[in-house]
Wavefront OBJ file of the C-alpha trace (Angstrom):
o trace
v 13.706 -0.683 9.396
v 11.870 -2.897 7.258
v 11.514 -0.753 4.349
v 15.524 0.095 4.557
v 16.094 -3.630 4.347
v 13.798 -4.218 1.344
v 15.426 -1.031 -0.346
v 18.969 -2.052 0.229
v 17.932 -5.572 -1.222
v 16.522 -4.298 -4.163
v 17.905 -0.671 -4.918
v 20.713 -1.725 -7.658
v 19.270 -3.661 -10.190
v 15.677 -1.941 -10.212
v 17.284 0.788 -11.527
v 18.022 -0.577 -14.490
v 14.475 -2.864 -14.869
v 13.276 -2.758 -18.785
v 10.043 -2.560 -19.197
v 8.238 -4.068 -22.182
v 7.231 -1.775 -24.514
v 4.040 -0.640 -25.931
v 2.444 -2.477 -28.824
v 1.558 0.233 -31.826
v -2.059 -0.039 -31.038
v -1.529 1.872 -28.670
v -1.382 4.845 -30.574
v -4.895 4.395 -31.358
v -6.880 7.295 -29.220
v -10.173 7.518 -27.467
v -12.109 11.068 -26.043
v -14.338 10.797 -23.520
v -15.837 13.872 -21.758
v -15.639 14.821 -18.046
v -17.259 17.768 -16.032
v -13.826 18.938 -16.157
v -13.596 18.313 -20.391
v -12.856 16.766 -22.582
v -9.731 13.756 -22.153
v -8.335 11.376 -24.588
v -6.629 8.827 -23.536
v -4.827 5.649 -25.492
v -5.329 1.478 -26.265
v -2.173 -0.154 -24.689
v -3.681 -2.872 -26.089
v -6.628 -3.735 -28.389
v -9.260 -4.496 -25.537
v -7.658 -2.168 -23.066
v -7.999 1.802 -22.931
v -5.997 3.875 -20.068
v -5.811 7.438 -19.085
v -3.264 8.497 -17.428
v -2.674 11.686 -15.290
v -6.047 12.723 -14.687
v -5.772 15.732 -11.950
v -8.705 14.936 -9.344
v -7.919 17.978 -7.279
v -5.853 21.490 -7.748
v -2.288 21.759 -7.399
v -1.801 22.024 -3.408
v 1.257 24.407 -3.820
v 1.568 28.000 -2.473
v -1.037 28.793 -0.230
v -2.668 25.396 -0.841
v 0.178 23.646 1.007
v -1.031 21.959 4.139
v -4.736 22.038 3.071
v -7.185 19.649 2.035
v -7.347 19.186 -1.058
v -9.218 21.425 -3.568
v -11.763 21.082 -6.420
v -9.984 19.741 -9.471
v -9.847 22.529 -11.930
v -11.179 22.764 -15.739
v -9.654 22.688 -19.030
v -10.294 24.159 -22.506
v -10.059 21.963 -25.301
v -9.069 18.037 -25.092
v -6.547 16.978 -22.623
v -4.402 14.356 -23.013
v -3.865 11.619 -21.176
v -1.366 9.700 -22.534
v 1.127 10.410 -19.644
v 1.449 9.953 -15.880
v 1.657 13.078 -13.904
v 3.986 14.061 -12.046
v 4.785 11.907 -8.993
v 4.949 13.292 -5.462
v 7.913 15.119 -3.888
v 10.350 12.374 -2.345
v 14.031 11.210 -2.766
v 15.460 9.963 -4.914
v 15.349 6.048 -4.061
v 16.333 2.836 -7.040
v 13.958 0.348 -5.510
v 10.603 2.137 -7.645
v 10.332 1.722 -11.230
v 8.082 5.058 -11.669
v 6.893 5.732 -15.395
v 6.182 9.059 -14.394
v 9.119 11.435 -16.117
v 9.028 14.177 -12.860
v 8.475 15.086 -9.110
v 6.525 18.114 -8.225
v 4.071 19.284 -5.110
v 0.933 19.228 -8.116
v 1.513 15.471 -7.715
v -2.513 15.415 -7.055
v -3.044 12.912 -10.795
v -4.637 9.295 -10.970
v -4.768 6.833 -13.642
v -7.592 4.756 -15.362
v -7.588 1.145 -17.379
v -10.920 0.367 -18.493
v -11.906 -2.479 -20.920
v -12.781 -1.001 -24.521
v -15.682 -3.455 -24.644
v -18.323 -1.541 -26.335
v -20.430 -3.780 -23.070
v -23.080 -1.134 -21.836
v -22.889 -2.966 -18.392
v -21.377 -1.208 -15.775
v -18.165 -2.922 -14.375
v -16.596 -2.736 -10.871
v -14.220 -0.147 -10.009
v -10.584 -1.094 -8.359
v -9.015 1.531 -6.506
v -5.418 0.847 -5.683
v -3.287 2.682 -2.942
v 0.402 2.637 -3.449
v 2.753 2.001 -0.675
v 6.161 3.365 0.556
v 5.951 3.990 4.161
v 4.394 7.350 3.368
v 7.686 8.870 2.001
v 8.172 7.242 -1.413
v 5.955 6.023 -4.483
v 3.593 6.578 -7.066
v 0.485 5.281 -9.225
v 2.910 5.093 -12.035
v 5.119 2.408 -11.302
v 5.411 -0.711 -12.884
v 3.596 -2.869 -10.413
v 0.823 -1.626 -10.130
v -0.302 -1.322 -13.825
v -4.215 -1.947 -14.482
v -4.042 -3.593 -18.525
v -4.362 -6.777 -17.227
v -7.155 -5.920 -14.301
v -8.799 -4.284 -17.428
v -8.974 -7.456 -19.003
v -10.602 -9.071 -16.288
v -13.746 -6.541 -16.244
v -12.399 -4.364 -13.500
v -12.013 -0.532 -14.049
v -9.086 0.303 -12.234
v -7.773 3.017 -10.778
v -4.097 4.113 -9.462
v -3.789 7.163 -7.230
v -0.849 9.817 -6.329
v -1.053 11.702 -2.885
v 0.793 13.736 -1.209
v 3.571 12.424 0.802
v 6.091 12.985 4.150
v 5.930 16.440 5.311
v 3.740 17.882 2.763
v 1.100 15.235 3.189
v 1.447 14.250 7.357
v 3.020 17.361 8.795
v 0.989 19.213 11.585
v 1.224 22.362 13.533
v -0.470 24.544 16.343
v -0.603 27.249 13.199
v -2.532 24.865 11.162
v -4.753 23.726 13.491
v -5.587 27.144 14.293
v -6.537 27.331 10.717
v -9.267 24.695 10.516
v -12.662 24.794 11.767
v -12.149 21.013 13.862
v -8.954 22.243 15.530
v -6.848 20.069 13.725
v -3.870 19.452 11.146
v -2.010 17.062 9.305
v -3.361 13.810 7.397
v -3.450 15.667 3.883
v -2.153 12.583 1.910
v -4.994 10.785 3.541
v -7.718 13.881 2.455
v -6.291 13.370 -1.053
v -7.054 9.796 -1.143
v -10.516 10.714 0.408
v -10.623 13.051 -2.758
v -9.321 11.021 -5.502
v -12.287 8.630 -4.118
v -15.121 10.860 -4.638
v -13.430 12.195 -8.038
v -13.629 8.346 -8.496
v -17.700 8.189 -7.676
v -18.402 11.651 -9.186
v -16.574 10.552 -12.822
v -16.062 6.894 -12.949
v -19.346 5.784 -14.833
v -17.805 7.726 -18.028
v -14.832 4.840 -17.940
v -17.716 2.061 -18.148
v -17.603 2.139 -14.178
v -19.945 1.477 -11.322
v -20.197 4.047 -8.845
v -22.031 1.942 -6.593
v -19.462 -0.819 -6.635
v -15.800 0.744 -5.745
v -13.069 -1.692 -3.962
v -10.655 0.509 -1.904
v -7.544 -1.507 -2.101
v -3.468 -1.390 -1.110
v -0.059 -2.708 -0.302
v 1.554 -1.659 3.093
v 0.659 1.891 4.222
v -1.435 1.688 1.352
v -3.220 -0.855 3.567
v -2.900 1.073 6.733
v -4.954 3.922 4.377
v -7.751 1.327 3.839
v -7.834 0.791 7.430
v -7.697 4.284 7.842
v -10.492 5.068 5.262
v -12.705 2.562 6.863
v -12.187 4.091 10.381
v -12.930 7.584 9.265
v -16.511 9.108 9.259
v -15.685 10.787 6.170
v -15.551 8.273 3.816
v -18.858 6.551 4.895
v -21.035 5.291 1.710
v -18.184 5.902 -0.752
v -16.695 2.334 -1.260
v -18.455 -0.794 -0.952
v -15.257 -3.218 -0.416
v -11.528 -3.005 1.071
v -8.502 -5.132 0.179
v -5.626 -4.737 2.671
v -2.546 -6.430 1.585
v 0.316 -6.663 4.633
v -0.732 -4.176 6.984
v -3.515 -1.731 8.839
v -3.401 1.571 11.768
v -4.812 -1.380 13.768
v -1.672 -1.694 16.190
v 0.869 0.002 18.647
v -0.052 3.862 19.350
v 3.445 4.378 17.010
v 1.422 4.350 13.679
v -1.144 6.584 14.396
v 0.517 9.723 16.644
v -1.756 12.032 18.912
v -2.810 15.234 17.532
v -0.143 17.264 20.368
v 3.015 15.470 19.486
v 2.318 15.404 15.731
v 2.315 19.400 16.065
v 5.379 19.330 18.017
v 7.364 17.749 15.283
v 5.667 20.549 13.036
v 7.214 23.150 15.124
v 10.479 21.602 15.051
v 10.762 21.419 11.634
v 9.916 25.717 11.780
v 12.658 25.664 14.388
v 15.553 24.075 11.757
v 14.142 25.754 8.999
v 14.515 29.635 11.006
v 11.025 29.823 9.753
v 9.105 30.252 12.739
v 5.436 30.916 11.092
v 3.698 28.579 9.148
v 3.396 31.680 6.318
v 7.154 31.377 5.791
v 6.977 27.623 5.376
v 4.686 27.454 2.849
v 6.892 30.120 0.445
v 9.969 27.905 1.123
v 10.783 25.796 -1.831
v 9.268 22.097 -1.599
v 12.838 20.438 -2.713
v 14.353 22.590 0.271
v 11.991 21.502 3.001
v 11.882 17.896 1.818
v 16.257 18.623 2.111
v 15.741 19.556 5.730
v 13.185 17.299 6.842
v 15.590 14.470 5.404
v 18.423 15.358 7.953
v 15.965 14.281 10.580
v 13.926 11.200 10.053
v 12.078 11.699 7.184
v 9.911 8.703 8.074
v 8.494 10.422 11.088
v 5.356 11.841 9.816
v 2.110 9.914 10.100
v -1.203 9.663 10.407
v -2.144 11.478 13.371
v -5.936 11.899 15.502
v -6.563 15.332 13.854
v -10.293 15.116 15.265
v -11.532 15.360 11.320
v -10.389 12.591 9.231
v -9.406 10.485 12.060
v -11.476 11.019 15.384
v -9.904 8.586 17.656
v -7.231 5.780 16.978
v -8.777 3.429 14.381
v -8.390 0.705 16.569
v -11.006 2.288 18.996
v -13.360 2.955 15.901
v -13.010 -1.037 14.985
v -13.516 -2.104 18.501
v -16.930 0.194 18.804
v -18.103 -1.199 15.173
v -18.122 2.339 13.932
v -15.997 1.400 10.848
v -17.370 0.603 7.355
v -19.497 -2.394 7.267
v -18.045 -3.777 4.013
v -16.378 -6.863 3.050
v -12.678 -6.775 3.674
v -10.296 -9.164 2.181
v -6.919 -9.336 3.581
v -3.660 -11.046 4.896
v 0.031 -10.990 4.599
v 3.434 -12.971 3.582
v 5.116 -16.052 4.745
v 8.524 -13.878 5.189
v 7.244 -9.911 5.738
v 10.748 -9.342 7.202
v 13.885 -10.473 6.910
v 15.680 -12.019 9.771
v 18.992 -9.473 9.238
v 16.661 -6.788 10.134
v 16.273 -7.213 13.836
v 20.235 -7.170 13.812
v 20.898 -4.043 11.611
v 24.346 -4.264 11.215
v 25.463 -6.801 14.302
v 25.561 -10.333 14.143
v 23.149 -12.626 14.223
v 23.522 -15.060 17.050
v 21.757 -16.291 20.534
v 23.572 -12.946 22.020
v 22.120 -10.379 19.857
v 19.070 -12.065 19.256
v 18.318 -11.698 23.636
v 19.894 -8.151 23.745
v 16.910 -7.242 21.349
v 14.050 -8.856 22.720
v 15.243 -6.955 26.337
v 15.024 -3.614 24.206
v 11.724 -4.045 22.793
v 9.985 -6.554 25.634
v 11.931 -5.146 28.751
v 10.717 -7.507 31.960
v 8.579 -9.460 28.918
v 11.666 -10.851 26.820
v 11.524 -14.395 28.731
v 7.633 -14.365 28.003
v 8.639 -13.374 24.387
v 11.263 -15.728 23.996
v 9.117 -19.077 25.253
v 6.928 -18.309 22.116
v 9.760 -17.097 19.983
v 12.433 -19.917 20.708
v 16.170 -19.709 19.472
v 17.750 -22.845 20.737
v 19.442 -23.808 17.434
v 20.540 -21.702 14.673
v 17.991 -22.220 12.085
v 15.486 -21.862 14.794
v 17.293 -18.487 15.982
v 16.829 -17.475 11.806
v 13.303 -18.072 11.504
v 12.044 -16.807 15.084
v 13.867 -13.452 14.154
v 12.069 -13.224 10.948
v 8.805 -14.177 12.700
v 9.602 -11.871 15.370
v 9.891 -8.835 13.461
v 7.575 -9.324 10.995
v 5.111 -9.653 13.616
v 6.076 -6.425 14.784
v 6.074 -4.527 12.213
v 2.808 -6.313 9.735
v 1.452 -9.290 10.985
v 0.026 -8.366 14.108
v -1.469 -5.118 12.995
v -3.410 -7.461 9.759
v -4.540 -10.114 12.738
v -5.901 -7.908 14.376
v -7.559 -5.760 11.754
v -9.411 -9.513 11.029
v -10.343 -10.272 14.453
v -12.040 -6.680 15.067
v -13.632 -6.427 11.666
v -15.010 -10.319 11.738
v -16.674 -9.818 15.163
v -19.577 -7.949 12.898
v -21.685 -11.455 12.064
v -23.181 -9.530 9.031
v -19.497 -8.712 7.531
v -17.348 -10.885 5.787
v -13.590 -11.102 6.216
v -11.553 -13.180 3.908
v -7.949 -13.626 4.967
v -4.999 -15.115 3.034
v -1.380 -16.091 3.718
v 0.799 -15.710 0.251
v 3.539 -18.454 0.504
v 4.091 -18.734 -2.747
v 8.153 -18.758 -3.112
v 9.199 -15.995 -5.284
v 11.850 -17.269 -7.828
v 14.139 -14.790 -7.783
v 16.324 -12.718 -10.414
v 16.603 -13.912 -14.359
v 20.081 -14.933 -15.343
v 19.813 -11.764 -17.809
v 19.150 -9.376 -15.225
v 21.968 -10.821 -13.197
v 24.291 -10.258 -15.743
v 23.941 -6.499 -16.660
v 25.814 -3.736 -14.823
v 29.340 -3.467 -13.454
v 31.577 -6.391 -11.665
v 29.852 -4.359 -8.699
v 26.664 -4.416 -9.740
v 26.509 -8.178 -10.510
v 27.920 -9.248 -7.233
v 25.505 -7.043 -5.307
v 22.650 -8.644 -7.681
v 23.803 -12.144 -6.776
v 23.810 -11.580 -3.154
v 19.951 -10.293 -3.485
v 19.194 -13.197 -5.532
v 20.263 -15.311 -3.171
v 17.784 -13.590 -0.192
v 15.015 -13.151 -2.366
v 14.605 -16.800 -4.145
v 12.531 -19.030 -2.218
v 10.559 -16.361 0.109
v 7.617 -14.806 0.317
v 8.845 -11.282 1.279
v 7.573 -8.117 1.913
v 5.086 -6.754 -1.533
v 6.229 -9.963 -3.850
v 2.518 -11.009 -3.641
v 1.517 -7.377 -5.709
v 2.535 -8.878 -9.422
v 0.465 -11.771 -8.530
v -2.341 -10.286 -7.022
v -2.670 -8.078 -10.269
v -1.686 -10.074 -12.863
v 1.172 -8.162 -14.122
v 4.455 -10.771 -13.894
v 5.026 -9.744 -17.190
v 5.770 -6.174 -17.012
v 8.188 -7.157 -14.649
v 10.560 -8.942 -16.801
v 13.800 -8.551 -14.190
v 12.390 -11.995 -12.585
v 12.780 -15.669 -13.703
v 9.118 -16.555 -13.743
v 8.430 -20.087 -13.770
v 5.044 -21.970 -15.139
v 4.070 -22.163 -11.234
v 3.839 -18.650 -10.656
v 1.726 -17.571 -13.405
v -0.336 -20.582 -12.128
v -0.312 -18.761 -8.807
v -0.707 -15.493 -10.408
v -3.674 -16.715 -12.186
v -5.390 -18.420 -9.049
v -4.451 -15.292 -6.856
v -5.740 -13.096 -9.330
v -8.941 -14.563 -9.695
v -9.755 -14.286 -6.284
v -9.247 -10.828 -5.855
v -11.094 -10.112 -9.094
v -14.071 -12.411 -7.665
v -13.925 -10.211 -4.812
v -14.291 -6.593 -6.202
v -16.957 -7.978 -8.608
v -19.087 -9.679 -5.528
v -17.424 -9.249 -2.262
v -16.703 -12.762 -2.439
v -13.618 -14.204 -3.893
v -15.231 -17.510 -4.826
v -16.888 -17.842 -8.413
v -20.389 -19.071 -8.832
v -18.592 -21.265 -11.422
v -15.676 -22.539 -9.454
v -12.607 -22.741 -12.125
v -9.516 -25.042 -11.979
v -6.892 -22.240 -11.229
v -9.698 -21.503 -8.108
v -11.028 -24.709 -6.812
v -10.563 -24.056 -3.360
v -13.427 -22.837 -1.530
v -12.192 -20.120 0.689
v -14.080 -19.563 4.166
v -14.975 -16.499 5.950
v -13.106 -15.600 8.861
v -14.237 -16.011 12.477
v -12.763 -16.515 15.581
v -14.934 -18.603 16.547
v -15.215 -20.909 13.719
v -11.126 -22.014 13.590
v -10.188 -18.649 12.553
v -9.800 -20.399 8.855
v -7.469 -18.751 5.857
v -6.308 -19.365 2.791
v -2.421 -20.443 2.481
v -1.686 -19.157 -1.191
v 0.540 -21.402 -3.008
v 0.855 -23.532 -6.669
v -1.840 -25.778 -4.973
v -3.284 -23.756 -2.257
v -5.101 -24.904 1.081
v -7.362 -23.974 3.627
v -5.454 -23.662 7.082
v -6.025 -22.297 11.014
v -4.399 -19.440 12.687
v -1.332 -21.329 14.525
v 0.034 -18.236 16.353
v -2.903 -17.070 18.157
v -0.713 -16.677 21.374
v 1.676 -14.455 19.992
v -0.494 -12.305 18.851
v -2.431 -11.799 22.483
v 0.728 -11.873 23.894
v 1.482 -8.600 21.703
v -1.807 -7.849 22.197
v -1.206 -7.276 26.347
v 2.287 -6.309 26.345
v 0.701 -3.431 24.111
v -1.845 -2.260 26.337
v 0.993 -2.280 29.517
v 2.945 0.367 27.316
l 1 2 3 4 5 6 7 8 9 10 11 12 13 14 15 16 17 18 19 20 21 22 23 24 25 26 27 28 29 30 31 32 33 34 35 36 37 38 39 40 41 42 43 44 45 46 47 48 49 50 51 52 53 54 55 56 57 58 59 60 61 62 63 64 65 66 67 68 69 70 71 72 73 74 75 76 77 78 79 80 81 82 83 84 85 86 87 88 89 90 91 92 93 94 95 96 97 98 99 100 101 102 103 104 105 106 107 108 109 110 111 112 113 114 115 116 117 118 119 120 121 122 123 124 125 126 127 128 129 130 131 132 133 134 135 136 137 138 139 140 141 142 143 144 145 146 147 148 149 150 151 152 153 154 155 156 157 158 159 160 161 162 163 164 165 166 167 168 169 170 171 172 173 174 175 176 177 178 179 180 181 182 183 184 185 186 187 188 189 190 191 192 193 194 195 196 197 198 199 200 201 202 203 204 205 206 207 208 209 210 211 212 213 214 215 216 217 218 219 220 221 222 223 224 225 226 227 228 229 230 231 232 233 234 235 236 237 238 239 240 241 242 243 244 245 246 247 248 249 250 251 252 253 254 255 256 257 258 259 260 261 262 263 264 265 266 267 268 269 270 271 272 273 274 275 276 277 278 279 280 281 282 283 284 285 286 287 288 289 290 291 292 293 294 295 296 297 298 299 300 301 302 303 304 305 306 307 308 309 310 311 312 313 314 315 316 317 318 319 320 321 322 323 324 325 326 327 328 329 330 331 332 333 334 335 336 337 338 339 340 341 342 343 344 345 346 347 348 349 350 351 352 353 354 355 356 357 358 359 360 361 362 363 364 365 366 367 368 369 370 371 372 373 374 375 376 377 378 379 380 381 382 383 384 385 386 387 388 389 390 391 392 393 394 395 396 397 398 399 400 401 402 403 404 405 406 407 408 409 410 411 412 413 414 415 416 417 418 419 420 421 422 423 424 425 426 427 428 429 430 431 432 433 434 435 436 437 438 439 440 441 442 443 444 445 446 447 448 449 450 451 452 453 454 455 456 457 458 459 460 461 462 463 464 465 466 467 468 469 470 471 472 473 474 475 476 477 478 479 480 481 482 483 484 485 486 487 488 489 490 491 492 493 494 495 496 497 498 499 500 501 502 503 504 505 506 507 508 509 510 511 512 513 514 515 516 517 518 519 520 521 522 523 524 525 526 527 528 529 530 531 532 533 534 535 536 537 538 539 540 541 542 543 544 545 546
């Protein structure tokens, strides 16, 4: 629900975004040489070299389908890099500005920005996971561009893996298959790949194996929640970022092993393909058009016994997860207040009808800490309510279980910075149509901190995204934010040794027991308290009497 809001918000006029192009430097060419061969990528700018559509494992089509993911393979000659690759199968869906030019299964490509510096000194290594609730994105789009990271000293790194039921699906025939007994969880065994790829091949980009940030947005950070939970990845990163999200919550977002394969066996049921065999010669755009008459969105991360051994909530809770630091946190407004209405009216009504659905004999608990007595009190309680739900609750908690380690730091951030909405261009381009829809967006995006608008600032890129009216304050913000994060993947720490004016604020570790302390990101940030502790173990019961 929340990602069908955000995508009906946005969907019309990201179609049409314009993206600034490149300057002719970047026509200039650099070769460096893999185990794989030789790769040349190009300067989008003069300090700045990226490669683009670097496979870091084999095409999983044909019989590769619904395996983990194999060896990257070798080339003759020099390879160029100078393109994304293709980006993995999914609809067709406005909201994503992808620079990739096609969709394909051998979607298995990341992308590298390194700083030309002719610097011998190893620099950190960023590795960003896209979101998209597991069904859409890519490592090409827009957002998540690494020039300006580059710039900063990082080496980062954008990844593609495989998504829906080509990355999540299991079945009894694939478990059969595997030596653990298992299935599904393939888009997480490609990030666990493009990871080691990453450690293997990184110090040829001027990177430090030794000193890789596993970072993401969404179910990108569910993955880093994931990857920290799973005894598979131990020793291969040495920090997490986890922007609006973790696995850390209600048994929904991380499904056992029995009913994962029973939605495997359903899907061989509608396709008349009853073996596993026959689904892996049916065409990829055919199953994706049958799994999309169902939900598309129901195949997750499941307790295959391999990459995931238990739910990763259990792993946190014995301290078997990665001892690393973790910075995280979410938005101000995650979720819009429409959303918990769908299509009915907001009002007290409505508003009571849904807290009986989701809190049964618990709504009058629910509704003491989620009050609606006036309107604009009945607005922001439903906002609160479901963003809770559906982010905020799985990030607390992801804090409070990491930060009970005393020899691990947790660093945890609310973004409140108001985003400022659509430029009067952008609003003006399209049909009569188009513009009205664009107006009505404009007027629910300006002034809130929704769901991913922190991603631009958090990587310095406001100005490849050129569809917003950016004000002074946010590249202020952008700036501050920025330096944080890039303080963080350099040290674990996102305060500088040499405190700067855009990052004055000292920002505290968090512990329970010490305030349970954040940083509210704004134009002049401050340090702040956890105020809605009681929701939280309120959600926190009602979820273990499910």
């Amino acid at each position: 629900m929340l990602k069908a809001v955000i995508y009906f918000i946005f969907a019309i006029f990201f179609s049409n975004v314009t993206i600034a192009t490149e300057t002719p430097v970047s026509r200039l060419t650099t070769k460096i040489r893999l185990t794989q061969g030789q790769l040349q990528g190009t300067r989008p700018e003069r300090d700045v070299l990226a490669y683009k559509g670097i496979p870091y494992a084999a095409a999983p089509v044909g019989n590769l389908r619904w395996r983990a993911p194999q060896p990257a393979p070798k080339w003759d000659g020099v390879r160029s890099a100078d393109k994304f690759g293709a980006r993995p199968i999914q609809d067709s869906n406005l909201l994503y500005e992808f620079r990739s030019e096609k969709v394909s299964e051998d979607c298995l490509f990341l992308n590298v920005w390194t700083s030309a510096s002719s610097n011998q000194e190893r620099k950190p290594v960023y590795i960003y996971i896209h979101g998209g609730s597991f069904i859409h994105g890519d490592g090409s789009q827009v957002a998540y561009d690494g020039t300006s990271m580059a710039k900063q000293g990082i080496v980062y790194v954008s990844i593609n893996y495989r998504l829906g039921v080509f990355g999540f699906m299991s079945h009894p025939e694939l478990s059969k298959e595997t030596t653990y007994g298992g299935s599904g969880n393939y888009g997480l065994m490609d990030q666990l790949a493009a990871i080691k790829w990453v450690k293997e091949n990184i110090a040829a980009f001027g990177g430090d194996p030794n000193r890789i940030t596993v970072g993401g947005e969404s179910v990108g950070a569910q993955s880093v929640s994931a990857l920290m939970a799973s005894p598979l990845s131990k020793g291969l990163f040495s920090g997490a970022i986890a922007e609006s999200g973790s696995l850390l919550d209600s048994k929904a977002l991380v499904i056992p092993l029995k009913k994962s394969e029973a939605m495997g066996t359903e899907i061989s049921l509608q396709a008349k393909s009853p073996s596993v065999a026959d689904l892996r010669t049916m065409s990829a755009i055919t199953l994706l058009k049958l799994v999309e008459k169902g939900n598309p969105r129901r195949f997750k991360p499941t307790i295959d016994g391999y990459f995931l051994v238990e739910r990763p909530e259990e792993t946190f809770r014995k301290g078997y997860q990665a001892k690393i630091p973790l910075l995280m946190g979410w938005n101000a407004q995650e979720v819009p207040a429409l959303a918990l209405y769908r299509l009915r009216k907001m009002n007290d009504k409505n508003y009571k009808k849904a807290l009986k659905k989701f809190y049964g004999d618990h709504a009058d608990e629910v509704l003491a800490l989620y009050p609606s007595r006036n309107k604009a009190e009945l607005k922001k309680s439903s906002g609160e309510m479901m963003s809770d739900r559906l982010i905020n609750y799985s990030s607390f908690k992801l804090a409070e279980l990491h930060s009970t380690n005393p020899n691990v730091s947790v660093y945890r951030y609310l973004f409140a910075h108001p985003h400022p909405g659509l430029n009067p261009r952008t609003i003006r381009e399209g049909s009569f149509l188009q513009i009205l829809i664009k107006k009505l967006i404009n007027s629910a995006i300006s002034g809130t901190s929704f769901h991913a608008s922190e991603i631009e600032y958090a990587l310095g890129n406001l100005d490849v995204q050129d569809n917003y009216a950016w004000q002074k304050a946010d590249y202020r913000v952008s700036e501050q934010m920025q330096g944080y994060f890039v303080n963080f993947i350099k040290t674990g720490n996102p305060n500088s040794s040499v405190p700067s004016a855009a990052n004055e604020v000292e920002w505290p570790r968090y512990r329970a027991e010490e305030g349970r302390k954040l940083l509210r990101i704004q134009e002049a940030s401050v340090i702040e308290t956890e105020q809605q502790t009681k929701r939280y173990e309120l959600l926190e019961r009602l979820g273990k009497e499910e």
